[in-house]
GUTORFI-431122 format. One record per residue (C-alpha): residue in one letter; x, y, z. Coordinates in steps of 0.02 Angstrom, whole numbers, always signed. Layout:
BEGIN
{"A" {X Y Z}}
...
//
This chain:
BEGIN
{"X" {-381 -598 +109}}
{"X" {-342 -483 +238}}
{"X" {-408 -343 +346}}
{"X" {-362 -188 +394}}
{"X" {-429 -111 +545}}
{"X" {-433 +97 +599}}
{"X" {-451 +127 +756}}
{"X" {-547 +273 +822}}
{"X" {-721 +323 +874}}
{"X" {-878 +354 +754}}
{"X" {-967 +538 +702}}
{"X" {-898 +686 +647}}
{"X" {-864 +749 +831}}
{"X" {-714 +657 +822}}
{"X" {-649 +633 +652}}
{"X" {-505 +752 +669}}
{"X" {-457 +680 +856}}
{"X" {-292 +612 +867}}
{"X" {-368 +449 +945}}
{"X" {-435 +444 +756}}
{"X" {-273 +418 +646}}
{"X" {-338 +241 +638}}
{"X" {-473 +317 +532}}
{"X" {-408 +424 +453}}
{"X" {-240 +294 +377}}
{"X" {-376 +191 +311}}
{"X" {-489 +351 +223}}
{"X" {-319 +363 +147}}
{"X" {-288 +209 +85}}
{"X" {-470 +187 +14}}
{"X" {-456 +358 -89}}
{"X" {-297 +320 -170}}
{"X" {-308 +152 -198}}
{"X" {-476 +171 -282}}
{"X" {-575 +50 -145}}
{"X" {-760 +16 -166}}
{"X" {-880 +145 -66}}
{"X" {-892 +127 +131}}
{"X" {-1047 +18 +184}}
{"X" {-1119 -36 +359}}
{"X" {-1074 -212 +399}}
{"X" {-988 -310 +547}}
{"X" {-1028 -165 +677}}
{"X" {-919 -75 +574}}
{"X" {-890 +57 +416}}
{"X" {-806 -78 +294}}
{"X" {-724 -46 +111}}
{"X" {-653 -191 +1}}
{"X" {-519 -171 -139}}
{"X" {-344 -246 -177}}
{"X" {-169 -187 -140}}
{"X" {-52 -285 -289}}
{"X" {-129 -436 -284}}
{"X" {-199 -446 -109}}
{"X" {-366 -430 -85}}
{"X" {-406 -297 +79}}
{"X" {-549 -281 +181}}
{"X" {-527 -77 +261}}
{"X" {-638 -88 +442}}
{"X" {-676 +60 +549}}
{"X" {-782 -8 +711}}
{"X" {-926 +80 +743}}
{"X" {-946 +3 +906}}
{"X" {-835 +181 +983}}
{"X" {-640 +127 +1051}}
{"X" {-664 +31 +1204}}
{"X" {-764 -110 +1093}}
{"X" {-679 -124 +920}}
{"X" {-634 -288 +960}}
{"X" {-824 -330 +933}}
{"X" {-808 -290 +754}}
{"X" {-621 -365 +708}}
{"X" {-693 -525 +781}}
{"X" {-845 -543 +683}}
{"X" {-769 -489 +522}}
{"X" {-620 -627 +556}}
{"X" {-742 -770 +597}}
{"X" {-858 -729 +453}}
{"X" {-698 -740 +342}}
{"X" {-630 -880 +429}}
{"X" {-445 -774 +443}}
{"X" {-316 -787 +588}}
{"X" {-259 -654 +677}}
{"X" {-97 -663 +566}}
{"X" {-204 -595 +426}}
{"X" {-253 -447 +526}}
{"X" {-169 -274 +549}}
{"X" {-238 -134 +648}}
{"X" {-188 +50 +628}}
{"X" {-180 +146 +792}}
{"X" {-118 +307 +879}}
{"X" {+36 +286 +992}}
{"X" {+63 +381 +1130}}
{"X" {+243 +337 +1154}}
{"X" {+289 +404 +986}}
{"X" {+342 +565 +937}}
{"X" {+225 +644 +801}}
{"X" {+263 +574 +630}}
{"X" {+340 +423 +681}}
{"X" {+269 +258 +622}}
{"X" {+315 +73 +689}}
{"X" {+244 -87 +641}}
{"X" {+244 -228 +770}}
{"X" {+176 -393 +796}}
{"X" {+92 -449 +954}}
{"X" {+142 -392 +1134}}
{"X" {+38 -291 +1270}}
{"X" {-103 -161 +1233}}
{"X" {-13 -54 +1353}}
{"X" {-152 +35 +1419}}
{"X" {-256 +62 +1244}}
{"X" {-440 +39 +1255}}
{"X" {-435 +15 +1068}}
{"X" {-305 -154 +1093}}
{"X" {-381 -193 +1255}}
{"X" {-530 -262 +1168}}
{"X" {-451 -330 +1018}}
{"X" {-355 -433 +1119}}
{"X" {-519 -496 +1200}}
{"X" {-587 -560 +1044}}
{"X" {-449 -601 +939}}
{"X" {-279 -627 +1046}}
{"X" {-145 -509 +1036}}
{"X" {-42 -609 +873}}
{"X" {-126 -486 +732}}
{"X" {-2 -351 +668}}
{"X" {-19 -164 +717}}
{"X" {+51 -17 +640}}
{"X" {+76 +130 +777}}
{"X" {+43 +307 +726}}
{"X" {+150 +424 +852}}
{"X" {+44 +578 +910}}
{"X" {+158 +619 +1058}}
{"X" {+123 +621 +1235}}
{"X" {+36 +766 +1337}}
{"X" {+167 +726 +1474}}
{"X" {+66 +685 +1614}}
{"X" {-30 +527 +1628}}
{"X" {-183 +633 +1699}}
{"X" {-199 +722 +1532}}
{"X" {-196 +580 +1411}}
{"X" {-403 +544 +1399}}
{"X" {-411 +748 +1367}}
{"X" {-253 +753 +1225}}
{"X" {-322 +585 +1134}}
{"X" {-498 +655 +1138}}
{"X" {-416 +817 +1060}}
{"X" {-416 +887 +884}}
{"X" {-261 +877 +807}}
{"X" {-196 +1072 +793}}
{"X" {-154 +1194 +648}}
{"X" {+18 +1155 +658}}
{"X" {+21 +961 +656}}
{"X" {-77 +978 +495}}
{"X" {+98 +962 +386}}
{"X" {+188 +801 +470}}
{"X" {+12 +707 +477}}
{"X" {-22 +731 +289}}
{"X" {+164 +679 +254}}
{"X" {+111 +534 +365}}
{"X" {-50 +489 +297}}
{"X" {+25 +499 +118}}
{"X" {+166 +378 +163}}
{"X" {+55 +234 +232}}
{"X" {-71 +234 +63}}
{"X" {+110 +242 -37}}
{"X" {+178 +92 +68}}
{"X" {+7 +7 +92}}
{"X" {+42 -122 -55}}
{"X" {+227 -179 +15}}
{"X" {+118 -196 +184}}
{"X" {-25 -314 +123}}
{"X" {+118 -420 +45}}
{"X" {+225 -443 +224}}
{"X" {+357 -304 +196}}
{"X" {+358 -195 +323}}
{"X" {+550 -141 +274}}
{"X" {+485 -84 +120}}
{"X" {+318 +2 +205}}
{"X" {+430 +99 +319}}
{"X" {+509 +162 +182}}
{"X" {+390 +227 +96}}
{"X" {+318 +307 +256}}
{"X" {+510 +388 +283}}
{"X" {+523 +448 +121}}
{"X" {+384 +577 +127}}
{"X" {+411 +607 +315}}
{"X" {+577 +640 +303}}
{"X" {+629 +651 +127}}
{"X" {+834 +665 +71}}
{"X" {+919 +799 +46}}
{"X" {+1057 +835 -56}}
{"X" {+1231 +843 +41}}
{"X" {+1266 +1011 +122}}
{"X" {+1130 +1079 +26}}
{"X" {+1266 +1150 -79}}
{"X" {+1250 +1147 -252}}
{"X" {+1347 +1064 -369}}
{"X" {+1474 +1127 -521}}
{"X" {+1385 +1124 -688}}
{"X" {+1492 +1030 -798}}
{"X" {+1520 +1076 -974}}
{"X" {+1378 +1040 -1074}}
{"X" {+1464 +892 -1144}}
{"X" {+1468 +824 -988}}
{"X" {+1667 +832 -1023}}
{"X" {+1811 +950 -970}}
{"X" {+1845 +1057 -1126}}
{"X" {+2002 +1006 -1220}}
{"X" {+2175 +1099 -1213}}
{"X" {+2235 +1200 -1353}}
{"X" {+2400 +1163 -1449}}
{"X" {+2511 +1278 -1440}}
{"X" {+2563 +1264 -1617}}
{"X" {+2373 +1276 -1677}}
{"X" {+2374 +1432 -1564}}
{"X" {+2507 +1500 -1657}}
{"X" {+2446 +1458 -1839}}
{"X" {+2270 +1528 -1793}}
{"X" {+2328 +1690 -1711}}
{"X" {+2489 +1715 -1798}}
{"X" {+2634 +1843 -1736}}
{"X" {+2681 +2013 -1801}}
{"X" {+2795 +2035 -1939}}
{"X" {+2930 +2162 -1874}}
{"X" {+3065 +2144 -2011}}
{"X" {+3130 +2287 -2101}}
{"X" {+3116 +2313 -2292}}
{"X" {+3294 +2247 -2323}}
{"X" {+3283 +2104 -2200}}
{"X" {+3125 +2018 -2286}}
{"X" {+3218 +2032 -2469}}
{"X" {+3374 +1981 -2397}}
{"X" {+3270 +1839 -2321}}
{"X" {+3196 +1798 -2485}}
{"X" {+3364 +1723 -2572}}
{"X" {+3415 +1625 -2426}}
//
């Protein structure tokens, strides 16, 4: 078993705050993937379902940011999992919009979110960082995170969304390659070369053949310009 974590804060004040992409991965992941209906349980909003043939516990603290760890902690020890089997969705600040990274261990750098996970749990679980961009001044970070996402972010973040339910499965099994992937192909999906369109070929699929010449000439035969005399002359030859 293993358990997915979302990071952001509970109530509809903040459900659309970019400190809430934690959330909003996992409301994702539980629609598509046909998980059972949320229910309160470890300080938390949980969901349970599989992904392949993993079995996945979807957590959303309810405890606000700066105590998730409160909730990952009791839902680990009641399962008796390691921190190996746990992977926690989060916004990153040091990522441009759209871009996703998975990682395992390392600092919090400065996340309330990690800050308490690490307290409970350690910091060897898995994470999967969500880029929202930064406001560009350290002074407006608490104001940006606590900040609807806008209007025009609405495109990438679906794109995004959609690429972590389609790359969930290869996640639960320990290929985060293949997750990326997935996430990369509806972020940035391929284009043909040029954008130029190719030649239709024939619809044979093969170059039409080349006439003979002779055939030419039988089919589409040439003028008879003899005289009179010069075809019965002609004749007895």
């Amino acid at each position: 078993m293993q358990i997915f974590v979302g990071l952001g804060n509970p109530g509809g004040k903040y459900a659309r705050n970019r400190h809430n992409i934690g959330f909003m991965a996992l409301d994702r992941i539980a629609e598509d993937h046909g998980f059972g209906p949320w229910r309160a349980r470890f300080q938390a909003e949980v969901s349970e379902g599989r992904l392949g043939g993993d079995k996945v516990l979807l957590l959303k603290p309810g405890t606000f940011m700066n105590l998730s760890g409160q909730a990952v902690g009791e839902a680990m020890r009641f399962f008796k999992l390691e921190p190996d089997d746990v992977t926690v969705f989060h916004d990153e600040l040091d990522l441009a919009p759209g871009k996703c990274r998975v990682k395992t261990g390392g600092g919090h750098a400065g996340h309330n979110g990690l800050r308490s996970i690490h307290a409970h749990i350690g910091e060897t679980y898995h994470r999967v960082r969500l880029g929202i961009g930064h406001p560009g001044r350290k002074d407006l970070v608490a104001a940006y995170v606590l900040h609807d996402f806008h209007k025009a972010d609405e495109d990438w973040l679906d794109d995004l969304l959609r690429g972590i339910s389609d790359g969930a499965g290869e996640l639960a099994r320990g290929d985060t390659g293949k997750f990326q992937n997935a996430v990369a192909l509806r972020v940035n999906p391929p284009r043909s070369s040029g954008g130029k369109q190719e030649k239709p070929e024939p619809a044979s699929g093969k170059p039409a053949p080349k006439k003979d010449p002779e055939a030419k000439a039988a089919q589409d035969p040439q003028p008879d310009d003899r005289s009179p005399l010069q075809k019965l002359a002609d004749k007895f030859r």
